[in-house]
LUMVEX-477152 format. One record per residue (C-alpha): y negated, z, x negated. Coordinates in steps of 0.25 Angstrom, whole numbers, plus 2048, in hexadecimal, padded with zeros to 3 digits. Last residue first. Example, Ala and Ser with C-alpha at 12.3 -4.5 7.8 and 13.67 -1.06 7.14 Angstrom:
<rs>
80481D7C9;81281F7CF;
</rs>
This chain:
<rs>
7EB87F825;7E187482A;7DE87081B;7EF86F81A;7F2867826;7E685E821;7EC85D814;7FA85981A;7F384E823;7EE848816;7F984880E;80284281A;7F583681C;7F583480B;80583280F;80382881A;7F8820812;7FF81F805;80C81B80B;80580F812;80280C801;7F580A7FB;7F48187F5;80481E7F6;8048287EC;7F88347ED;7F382D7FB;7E482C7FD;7E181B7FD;7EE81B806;7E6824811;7E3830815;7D683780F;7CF846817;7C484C81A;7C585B81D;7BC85F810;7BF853806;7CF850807;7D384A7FA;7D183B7F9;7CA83A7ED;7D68437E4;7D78377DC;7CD82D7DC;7CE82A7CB;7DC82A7CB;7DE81B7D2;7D081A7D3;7CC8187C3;7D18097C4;7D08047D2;7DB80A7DC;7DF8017E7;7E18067F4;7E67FF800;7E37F2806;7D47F1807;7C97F0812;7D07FA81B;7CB7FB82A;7C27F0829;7CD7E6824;7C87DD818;7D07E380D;7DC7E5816;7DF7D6819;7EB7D0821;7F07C4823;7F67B982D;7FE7B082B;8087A6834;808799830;81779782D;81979A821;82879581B;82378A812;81779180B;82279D808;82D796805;82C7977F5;8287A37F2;8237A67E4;8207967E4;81C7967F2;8127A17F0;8067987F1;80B7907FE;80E79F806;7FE7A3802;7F7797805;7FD795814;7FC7A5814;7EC7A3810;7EB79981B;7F07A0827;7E97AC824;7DD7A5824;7D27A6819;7CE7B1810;7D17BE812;7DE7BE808;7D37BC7FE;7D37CD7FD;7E17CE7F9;7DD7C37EF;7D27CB7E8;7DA7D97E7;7E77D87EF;7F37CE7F5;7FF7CE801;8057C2806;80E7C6811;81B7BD813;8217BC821;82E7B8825;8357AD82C;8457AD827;84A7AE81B;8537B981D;8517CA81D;8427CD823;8357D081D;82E7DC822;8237D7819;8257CA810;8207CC803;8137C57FA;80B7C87F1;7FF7C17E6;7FB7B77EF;7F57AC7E4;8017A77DE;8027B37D5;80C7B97DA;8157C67E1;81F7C17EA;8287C97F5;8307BF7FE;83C7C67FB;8417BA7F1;8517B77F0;8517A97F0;8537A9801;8497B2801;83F7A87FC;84179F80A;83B7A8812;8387A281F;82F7A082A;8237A7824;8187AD828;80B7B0820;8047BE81D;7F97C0814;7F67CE80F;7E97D5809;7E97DD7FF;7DB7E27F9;7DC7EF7F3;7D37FB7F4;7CA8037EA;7C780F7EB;7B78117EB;7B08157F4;7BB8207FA;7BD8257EE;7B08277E9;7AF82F7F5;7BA8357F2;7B78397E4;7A983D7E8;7AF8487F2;7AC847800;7A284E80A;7A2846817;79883C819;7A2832818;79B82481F;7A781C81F;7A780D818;7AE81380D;7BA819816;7BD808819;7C180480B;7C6812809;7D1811813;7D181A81F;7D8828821;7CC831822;7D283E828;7C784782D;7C9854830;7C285F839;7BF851842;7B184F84B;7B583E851;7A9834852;7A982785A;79D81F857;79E811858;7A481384A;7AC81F846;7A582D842;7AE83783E;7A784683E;7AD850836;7AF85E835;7AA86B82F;79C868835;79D859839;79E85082C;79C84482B;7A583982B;7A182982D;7A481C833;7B381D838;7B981183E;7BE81684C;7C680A852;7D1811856;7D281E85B;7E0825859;7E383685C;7EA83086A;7F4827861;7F8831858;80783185A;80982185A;7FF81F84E;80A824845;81381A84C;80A81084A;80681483D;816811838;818805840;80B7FF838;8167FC82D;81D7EF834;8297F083D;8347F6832;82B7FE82B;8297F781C;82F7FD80D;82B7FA800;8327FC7F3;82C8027E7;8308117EB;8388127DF;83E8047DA;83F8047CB;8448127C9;83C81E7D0;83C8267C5;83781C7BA;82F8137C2;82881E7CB;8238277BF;81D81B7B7;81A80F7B5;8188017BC;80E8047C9;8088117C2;8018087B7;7FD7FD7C1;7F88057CA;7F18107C1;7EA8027BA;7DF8047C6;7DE7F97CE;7D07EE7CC;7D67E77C0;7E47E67C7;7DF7DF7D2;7DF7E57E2;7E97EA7EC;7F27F17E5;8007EB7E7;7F87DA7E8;7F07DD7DC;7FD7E37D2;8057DB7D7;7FD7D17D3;7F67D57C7;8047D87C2;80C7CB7C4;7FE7C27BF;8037CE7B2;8107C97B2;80C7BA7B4;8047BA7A7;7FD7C77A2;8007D679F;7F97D9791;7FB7EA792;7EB7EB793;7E97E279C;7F37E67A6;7EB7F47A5;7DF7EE7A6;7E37E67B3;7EA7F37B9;7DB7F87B8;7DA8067AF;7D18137B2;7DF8177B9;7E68187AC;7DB8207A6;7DA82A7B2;7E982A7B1;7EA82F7A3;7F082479A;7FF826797;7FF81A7A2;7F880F798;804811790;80F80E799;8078047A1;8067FD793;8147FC792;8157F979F;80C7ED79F;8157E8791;8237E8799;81E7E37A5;8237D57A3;8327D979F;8317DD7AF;82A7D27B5;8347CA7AE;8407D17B4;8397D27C3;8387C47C2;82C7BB7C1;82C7AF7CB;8247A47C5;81879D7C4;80F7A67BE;8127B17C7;81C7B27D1;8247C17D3;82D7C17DF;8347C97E7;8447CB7E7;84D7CC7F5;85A7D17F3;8577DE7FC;8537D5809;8447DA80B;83D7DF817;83E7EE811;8407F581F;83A803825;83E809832;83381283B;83981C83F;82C824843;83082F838;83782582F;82981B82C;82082A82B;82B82D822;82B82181A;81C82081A;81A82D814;82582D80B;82281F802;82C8217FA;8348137FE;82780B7FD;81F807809;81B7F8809;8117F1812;8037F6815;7FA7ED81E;7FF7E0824;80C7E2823;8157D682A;81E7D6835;8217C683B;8297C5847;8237B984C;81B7B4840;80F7B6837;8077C283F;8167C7847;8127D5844;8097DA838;8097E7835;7FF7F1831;7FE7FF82A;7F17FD822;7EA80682D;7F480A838;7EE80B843;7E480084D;7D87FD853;7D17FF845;7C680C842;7D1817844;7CF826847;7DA830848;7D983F84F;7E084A84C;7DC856854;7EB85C858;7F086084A;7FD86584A;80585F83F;80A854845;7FA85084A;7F785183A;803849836;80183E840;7F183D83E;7F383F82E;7FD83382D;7F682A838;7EB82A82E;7F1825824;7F981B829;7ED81482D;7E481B839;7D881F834;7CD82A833;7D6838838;7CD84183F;7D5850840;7CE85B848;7D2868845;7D9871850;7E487684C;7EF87E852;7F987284F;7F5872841;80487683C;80E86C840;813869832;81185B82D;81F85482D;82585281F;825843819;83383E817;83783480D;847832812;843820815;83F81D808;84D81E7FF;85381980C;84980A809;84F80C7FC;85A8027FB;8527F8807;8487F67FB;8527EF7F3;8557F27E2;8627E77DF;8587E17D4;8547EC7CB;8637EC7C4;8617DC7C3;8517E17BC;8587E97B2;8627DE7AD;8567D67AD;84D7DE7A5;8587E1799;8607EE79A;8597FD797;85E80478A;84F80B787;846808792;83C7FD792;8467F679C;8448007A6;8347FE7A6;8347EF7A7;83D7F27B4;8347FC7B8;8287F17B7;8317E77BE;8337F17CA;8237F47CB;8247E57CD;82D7E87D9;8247F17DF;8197E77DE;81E7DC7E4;8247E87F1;8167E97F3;80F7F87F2;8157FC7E4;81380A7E2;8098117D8;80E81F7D0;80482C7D5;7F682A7DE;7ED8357DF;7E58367EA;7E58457ED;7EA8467FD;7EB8547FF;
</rs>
């Protein structure tokens, strides 16, 4: 059962994952006997995302049992992103014959999608979710069962960059700058979690005195990993992002690196989609669910209705609220449902004929405060050759990335980050294009982002109620905002089914 109950935070961007790093290097050198910051930080250094890529790749996910195959109930499944391909493929392996899968867009995968050749011949950008971590299971074993090859994109010597008040901050000053916020964070987590979660991340930054270019550094990565300002997040990620369980067991890099499928990430729904094709319709947006003795009735726009045993709604919030639920639903869920609050990332993405940085050592990864808050370059390619940077931002600037041409926000964007990375206005070339979740129909946000009180305060809200079902990255117990988060909330479901069914 999918209980909505999140444990330790992942970094989503590799810019975070490495200043998750500096906060556990700041912790290693509070210890009793440890060496000075710098000498720990050279140890840090020869860490590369290719050494854990086979750490990733044996997670294995069992196959469902094929049990329901006397069955007769009817499955609906509202959605077609990650998570709802999971709980179609598992429930069909498992037998069930009436499982059908209903999308509002005229095409899969959701927040799944890959950008081909959009600034430049050759070109593969992310236009929805980029990374996968290396403990990700359920998209690792989904990614092996359809053979589908991962790469890291990055030459292992490469380092990223922190800019901020006119300078490049090093991982060993970051470090030493930490020492005071984790301190506090130390304290502040011997709270009960209700408490802690009844906290902003700004109060908590607040409290412990962080300011100057650190805590610009903070608000950033902090803004651009979560999707909205730390004064509207729950403290919980910034107190589970730098302490606890995961730092201490997992050393400085568990699970903090990121993965891409060689090809571009919407592979993976594709060939999910592949062996459901005849249970797909396309542009079916659902209007309302009633009930229909002990079923239910969908009701989609222009009129199409489907009569289902048990519904599946796998859609974001954002769009869920604009459905007419007259189903029985608990009070937390509804409350849930209205309320959870989403991020508002957005991504720019400009072509480049050359990548001049890597030639002094930088990966093209930059956290700043020059106004675009991140930048990395997707499936990036060994040399210095042509390339692509995607320029990727949250709350109130996330939101901006609307406004004008694509064209002219890249010129903007490359000739601001000149001093973090120098080469970029030089090398673009004119090609950009963008891509913004807050404004598109079938999402209206990027991923969840829970507000102070949510974080705790909505767990259990997307238990099933009756035979209606959650799935998607806003229900999973680990991996909320994550591709992961989806696929796995779509495994749990699809196991509970299994098991109402008997």
């Amino acid at each position: 059962m999918v209980v909505f109950r999140k444990t330790d935070s992942l970094a989503r961007t590799p810019l975070f994952a490495v200043l998750r790093r500096a906060a556990a290097l700041a912790r290693m050198a509070r210890r009793p006997g440890a060496g000075p910051l710098d000498e720990l930080t050279d140890r840090a250094l020869p860490f590369t995302r290719r050494g854990v890529l086979g750490a990733g790749a044996g997670l294995a996910i069992a196959a469902p049992k094929r049990s329901m195959a006397r069955s007769d109930s009817r499955v609906a499944i509202i959605g077609c992103g990650i998570a709802g391909l999971v709980v179609a493929d598992r429930l069909v392996a498992a037998g069930l014959r009436h499982v059908t899968l209903h999308e509002a867009n005229q095409r899969i995968g959701g927040r799944m999608l890959s950008g081909r050749g959009v600034v430049g011949e050759g070109s593969l950008v992310e236009l929805g979710g980029s990374f996968i971590n290396s403990d990700h299971a359920d998209i690792l074993a989904l990614a092996h069962r359809f053979q589908l090859p991962l790469e890291d994109g990055t030459a292992n010597t490469l380092e990223p960059t922190f800019f901020a008040d006119g300078a490049a901050r090093s991982l060993t000053e970051i470090a030493a700058a930490s020492q005071g916020l984790l301190a506090h964070l130390e304290r502040v987590k011997a709270l009960p979690k209700p408490r802690q979660d009844a906290l902003s991340a700004a109060g908590v930054m607040d409290a412990a005195d962080v300011s100057g270019w650190m805590r610009r550094l903070l608000d950033l990565g902090l803004t651009q990993e979560m999707g909205l300002e730390p004064d509207r997040m729950s403290a919980l990620y910034l107190i589970n992002s730098f302490t606890g369980r995961q730092m201490g067991q997992n050393g400085l890099f568990g699970s903090d690196q990121r993965y891409q499928i060689a090809g571009g990430n919407d592979r993976l729904p594709a060939a999910l989609a592949s062996g459901l094709s005849a249970r797909i319709s396309l542009g079916q947006r659902l209007v309302a669910l009633r009930p229909e003795g002990r079923a239910y009735r969908a009701i989609f726009a222009g009129g199409q209705e489907v009569v289902a045993d048990i519904i599946v709604l796998a859609l974001p919030l954002t769009v869920l609220r604009g459905v007419e639920l007259g189903v029985p639903l608990p009070p937390l869920t509804r409350r849930a449902i209205a309320q959870t609050s989403y991020g508002s990332n957005a991504k720019l993405f400009a072509g480049v004929s050359a990548r001049p940085w890597r030639a002094r050592g930088q990966s093209g990864e930059c956290l700043n405060d020059l106004g675009y808050q991140t930048v990395w370059e997707d499936h990036a390619k060994p040399g210095e050759g042509p390339g692509a940077l995607t320029i990727f931002a949250g709350g109130r600037l996330g939101l901006g990335f609307r406004n004008g041409s694509s064209l002219e926000r890249a010129r903007a964007a490359t000739l601001s980050l000149e001093p973090a990375l120098a080469g970029a206005a030089t090398g673009f070339t004119g090609l950009a294009t963008r891509m913004h979740w807050p404004s598109n129909p079938y999402v209206g946000g990027s991923y969840t982002c829970f507000a102070p009180g949510q974080y705790e305060g909505f767990s259990g809200a997307f238990a099933p109620a009756g035979r209606v079902f959650f799935a998607g990255e806003h229900a999973s117990e680990t991996s909320s905002g994550y591709m992961n988060g989806g696929a796995e909330s779509g495994r749990i479901t699809a196991e509970a089914i299994q098991r109402a069914l008997g």
